[in-house]
C-alpha positions as CSV (number, residue, x, y, z in Angstrom):
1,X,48.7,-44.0,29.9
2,X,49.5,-47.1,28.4
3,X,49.3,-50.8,28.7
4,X,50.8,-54.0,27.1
5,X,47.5,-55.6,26.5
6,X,48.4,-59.3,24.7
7,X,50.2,-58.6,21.5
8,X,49.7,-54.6,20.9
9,X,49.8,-51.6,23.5
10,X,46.3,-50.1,24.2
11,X,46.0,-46.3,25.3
12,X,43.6,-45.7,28.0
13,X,42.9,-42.9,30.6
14,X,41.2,-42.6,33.7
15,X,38.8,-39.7,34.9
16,X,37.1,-39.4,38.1
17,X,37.4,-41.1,42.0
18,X,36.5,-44.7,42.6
19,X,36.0,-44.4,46.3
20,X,34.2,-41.3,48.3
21,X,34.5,-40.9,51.9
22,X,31.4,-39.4,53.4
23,X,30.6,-38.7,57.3
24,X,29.6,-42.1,58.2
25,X,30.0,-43.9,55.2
26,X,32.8,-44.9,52.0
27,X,30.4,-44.1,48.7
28,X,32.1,-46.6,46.2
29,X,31.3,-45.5,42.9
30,X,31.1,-48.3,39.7
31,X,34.0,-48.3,37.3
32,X,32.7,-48.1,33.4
33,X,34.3,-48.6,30.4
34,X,33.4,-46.3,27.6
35,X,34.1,-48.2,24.1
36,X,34.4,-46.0,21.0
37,X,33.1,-46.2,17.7
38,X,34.2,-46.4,14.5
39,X,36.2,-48.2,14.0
40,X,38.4,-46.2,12.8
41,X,37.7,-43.7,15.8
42,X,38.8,-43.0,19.5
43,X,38.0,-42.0,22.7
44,X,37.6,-38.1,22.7
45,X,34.2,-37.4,21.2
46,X,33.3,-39.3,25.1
47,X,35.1,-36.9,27.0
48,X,33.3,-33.9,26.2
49,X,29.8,-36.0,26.1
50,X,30.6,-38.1,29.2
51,X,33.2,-36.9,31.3
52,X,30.6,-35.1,33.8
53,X,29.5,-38.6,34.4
54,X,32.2,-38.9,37.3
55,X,29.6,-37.4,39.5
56,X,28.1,-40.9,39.0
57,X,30.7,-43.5,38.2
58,X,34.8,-44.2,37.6
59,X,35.6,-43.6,33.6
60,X,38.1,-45.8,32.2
61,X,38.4,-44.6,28.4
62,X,40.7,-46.5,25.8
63,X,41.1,-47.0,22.0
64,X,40.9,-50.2,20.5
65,X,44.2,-51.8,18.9
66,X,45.2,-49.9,15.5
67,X,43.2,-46.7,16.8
68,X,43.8,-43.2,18.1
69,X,46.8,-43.3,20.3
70,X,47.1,-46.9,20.8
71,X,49.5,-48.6,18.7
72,X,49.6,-49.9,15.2
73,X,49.5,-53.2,14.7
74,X,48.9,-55.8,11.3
75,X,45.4,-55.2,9.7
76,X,44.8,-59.2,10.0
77,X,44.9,-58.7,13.7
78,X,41.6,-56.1,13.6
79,X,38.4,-58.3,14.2
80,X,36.2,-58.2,17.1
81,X,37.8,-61.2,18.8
82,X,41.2,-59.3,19.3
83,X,38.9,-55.7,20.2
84,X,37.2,-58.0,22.9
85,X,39.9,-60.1,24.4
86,X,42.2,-56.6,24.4
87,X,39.1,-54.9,26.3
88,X,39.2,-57.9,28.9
89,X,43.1,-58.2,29.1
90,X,42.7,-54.2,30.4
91,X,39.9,-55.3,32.6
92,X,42.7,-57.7,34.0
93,X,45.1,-54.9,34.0
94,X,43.2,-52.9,36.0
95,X,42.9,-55.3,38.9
96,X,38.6,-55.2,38.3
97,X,35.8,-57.3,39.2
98,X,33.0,-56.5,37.4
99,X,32.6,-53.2,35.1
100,X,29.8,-51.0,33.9
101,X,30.0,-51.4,29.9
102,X,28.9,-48.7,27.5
103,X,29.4,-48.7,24.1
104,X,28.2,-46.4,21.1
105,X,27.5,-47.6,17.9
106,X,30.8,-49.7,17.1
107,X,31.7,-49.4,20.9
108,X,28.2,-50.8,21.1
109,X,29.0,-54.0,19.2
110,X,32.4,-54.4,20.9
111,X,30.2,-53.7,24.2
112,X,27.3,-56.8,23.2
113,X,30.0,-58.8,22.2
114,X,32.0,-58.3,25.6
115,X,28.7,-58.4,27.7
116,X,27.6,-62.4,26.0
117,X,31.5,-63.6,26.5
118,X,32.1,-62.7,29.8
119,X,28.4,-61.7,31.7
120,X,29.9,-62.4,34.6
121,X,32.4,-59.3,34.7
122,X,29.4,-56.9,33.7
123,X,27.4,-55.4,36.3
124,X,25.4,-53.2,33.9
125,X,25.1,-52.7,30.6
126,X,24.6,-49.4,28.1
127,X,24.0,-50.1,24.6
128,X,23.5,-47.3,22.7
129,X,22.9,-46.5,19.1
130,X,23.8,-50.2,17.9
131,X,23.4,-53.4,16.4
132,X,23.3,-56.7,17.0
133,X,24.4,-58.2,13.6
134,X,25.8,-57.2,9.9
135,X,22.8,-56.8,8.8
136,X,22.8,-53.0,9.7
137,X,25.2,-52.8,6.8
138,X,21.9,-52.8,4.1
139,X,19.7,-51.2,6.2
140,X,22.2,-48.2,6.3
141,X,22.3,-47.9,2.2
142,X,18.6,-48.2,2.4
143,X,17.7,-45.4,4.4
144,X,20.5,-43.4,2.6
145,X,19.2,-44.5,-1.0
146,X,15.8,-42.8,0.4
147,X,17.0,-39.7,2.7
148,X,20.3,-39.2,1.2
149,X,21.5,-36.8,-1.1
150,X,23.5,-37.7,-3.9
151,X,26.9,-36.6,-2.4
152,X,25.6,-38.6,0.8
153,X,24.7,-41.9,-1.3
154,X,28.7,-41.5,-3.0
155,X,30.3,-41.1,0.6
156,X,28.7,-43.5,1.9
157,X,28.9,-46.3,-0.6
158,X,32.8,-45.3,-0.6
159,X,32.7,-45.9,3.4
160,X,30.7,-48.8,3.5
161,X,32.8,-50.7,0.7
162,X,35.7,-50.2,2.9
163,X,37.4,-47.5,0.9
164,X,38.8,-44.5,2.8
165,X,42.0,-42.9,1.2
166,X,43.2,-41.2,3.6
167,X,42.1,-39.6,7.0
168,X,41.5,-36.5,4.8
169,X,38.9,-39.1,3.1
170,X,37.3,-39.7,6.3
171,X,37.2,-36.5,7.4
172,X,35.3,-35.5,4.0
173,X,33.0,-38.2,4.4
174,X,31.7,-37.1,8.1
175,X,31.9,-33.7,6.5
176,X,29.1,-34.7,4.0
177,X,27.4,-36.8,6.6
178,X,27.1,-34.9,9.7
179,X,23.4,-33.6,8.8
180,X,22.2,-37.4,8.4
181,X,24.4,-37.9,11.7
182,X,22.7,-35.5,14.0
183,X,19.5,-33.5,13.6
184,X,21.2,-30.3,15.7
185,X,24.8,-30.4,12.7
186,X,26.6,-27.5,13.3
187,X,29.2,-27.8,10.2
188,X,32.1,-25.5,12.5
189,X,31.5,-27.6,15.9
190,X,32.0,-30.8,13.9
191,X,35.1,-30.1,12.5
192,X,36.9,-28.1,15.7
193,X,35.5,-31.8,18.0
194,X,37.3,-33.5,15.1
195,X,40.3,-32.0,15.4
196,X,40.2,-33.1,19.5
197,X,40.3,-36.9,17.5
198,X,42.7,-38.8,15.9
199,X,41.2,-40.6,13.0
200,X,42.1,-44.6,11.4
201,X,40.6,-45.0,7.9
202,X,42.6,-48.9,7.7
203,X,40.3,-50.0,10.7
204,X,37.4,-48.7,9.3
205,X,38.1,-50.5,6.2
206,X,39.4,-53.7,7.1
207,X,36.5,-53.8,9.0
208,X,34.0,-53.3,6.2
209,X,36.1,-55.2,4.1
210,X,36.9,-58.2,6.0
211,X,35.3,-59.1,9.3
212,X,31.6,-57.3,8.7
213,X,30.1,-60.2,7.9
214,X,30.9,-62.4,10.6
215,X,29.4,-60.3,13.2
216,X,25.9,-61.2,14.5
217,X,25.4,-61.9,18.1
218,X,21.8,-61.6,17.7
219,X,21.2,-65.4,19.0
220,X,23.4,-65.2,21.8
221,X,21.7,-61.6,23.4
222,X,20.1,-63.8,26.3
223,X,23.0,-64.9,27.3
224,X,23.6,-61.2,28.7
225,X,22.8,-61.3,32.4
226,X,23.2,-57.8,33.5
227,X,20.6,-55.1,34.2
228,X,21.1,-53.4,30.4
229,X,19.8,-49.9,28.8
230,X,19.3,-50.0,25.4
231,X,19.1,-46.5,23.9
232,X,18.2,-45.8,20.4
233,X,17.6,-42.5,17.8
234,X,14.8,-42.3,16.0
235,X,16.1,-40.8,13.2
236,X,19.7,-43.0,12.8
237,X,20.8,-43.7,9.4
238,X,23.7,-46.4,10.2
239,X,22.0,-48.1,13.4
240,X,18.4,-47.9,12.6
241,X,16.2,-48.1,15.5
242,X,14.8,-50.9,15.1
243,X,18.2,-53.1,16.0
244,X,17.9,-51.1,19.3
245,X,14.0,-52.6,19.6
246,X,15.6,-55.8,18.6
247,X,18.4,-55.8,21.3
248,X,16.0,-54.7,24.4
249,X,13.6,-57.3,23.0
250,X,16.1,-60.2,23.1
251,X,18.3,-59.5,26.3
252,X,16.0,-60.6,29.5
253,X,16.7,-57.8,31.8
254,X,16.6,-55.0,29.1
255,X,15.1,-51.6,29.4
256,X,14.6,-49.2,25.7
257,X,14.7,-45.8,25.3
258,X,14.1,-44.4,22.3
259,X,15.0,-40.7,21.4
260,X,12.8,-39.5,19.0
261,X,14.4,-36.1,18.4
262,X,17.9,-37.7,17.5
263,X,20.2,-38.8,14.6
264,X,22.9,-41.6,15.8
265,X,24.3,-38.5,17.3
266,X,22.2,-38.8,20.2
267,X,24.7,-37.5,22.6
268,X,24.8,-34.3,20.0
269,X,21.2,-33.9,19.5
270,X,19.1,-34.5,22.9
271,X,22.6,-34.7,25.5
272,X,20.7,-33.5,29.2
273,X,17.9,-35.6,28.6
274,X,20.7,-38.7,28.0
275,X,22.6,-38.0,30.9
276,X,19.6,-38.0,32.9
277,X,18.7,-40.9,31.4
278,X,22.3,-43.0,32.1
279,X,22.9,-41.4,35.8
280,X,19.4,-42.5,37.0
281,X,20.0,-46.4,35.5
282,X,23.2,-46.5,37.3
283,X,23.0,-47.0,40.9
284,X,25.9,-45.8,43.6
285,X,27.4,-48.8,45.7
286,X,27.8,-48.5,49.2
287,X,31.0,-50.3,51.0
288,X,31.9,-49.8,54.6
């Protein structure tokens, strides 16, 4: 489906009931909306992570502007002001009160950024594998100048310089990456879940290029008043864990969980015990 969001047409889709009718009862189940990351992503790696989350909740997924299979638009117009206005213009669109938001890694900065603009539409919040500021940036060529192999340090000064090619660029990149990614990289796996995606090197790179630096909402985390799970990998290379210790540190209602056995993949590389851990934060809502 598609929606005329502002200036550009966003893709979204919708899996799973929000209303249940029991015996006695009408079990209303929360509506989240699962943000992508990237950018230069979309929203299919979530459906075969997430999607048996319906048990639990309503999943609204969507690509941001200039993503997967939402439409182009000019590169000027790709900064996190226009990825969380579009987010709240579908909000609108979908006639909703207040959402669950859960966001991964970009989606997780599109997600904090949401959450301290408009607190009053969250009514729980996921943040997982993020960062609060820019300054994950040189933390990430750190721990890949240390861990990294050669080929990884080329790819990912390429990346982080804002200088995809191509999608077949891209593709290489996560190619050479997907080791430091997830601890549990199976090479063939990776590249058929790829092919489920649709791939947008000019958002990744505009974004590294251009708006990078002006991203830090790192003094304006207690302004987020929603019960909020911050989940982090031990072992992630592009969100270290200790921005997720800083998040759940500065937002007052915040709960961490740390992964030990994971990469940034954490969906990938411990995936039960992470559902486990987001059904049992999320509570059911009862409506007569």
């Amino acid at each position: 489906m598609k929606a005329r969001i502002r200036d550009t047409e966003i893709y979204f889709d919708i899996d799973g009931v929000g209303l249940r009718a029991e015996p006695d009862r009408v079990v209303e189940r929360p509506t989240a909306f699962l943000i992508h990351g990237g950018p230069g992503g979309d929203h299919s790696g979530y459906k075969s992570s997430m999607g048996s989350l319906t048990d639990r909740m309503q999943l609204v997924y969507f690509d941001h502007r200039g993503q997967g299979r939402s439409a182009r638009a000019h590169p000027d117009t790709y900064t996190m002001e226009n990825y969380v206005e579009d987010m709240e213009g579908l909000r609108q669109h979908l006639g909703l009160d207040t959402i669950v938001v859960i966001g991964a890694s970009f989606g997780g900065m599109v997600a904090l950024a949401y959450s301290v603009r408009y607190p009053q539409h969250v009514s729980h919040l996921l943040a997982v594998v993020t960062t609060p500021s820019y300054r994950y940036v040189a933390r990430a060529r750190e721990i890949v100048a240390e861990r990294g192999t050669p080929e990884q340090q080329e790819v990912v000064k390429r990346a982080l310089d804002g200088e995809f090619a191509d999608e077949e660029d891209m593709a290489h990149f996560f190619d050479v990456m997907g080791p430091m990614y997830s601890l549990t990289h199976d090479p063939e796996k990776a590249k058929l879940a790829r092919k489920r995606g649709i791939l947008s090197p000019e958002a990744s790179n505009v974004w590294l290029k251009r708006h990078v630096w002006d991203y830090d909402v790192t003094e304006q985390l207690h302004a987020i008043t929603a019960p909020t799970l911050v989940i982090g990998a031990r072992h992630d290379w592009i969100c270290a864990p200790e921005f997720s210790e800083e998040i759940a540190a500065r937002i007052p209602q915040a709960e961490l969980r740390m992964f030990e056995n994971s990469g940034h993949n954490v969906m990938a590389d411990e995936p039960e015990a992470f559902l486990d851990v987001v059904r049992g934060f999320l509570p059911y809502r009862t409506s007569s």
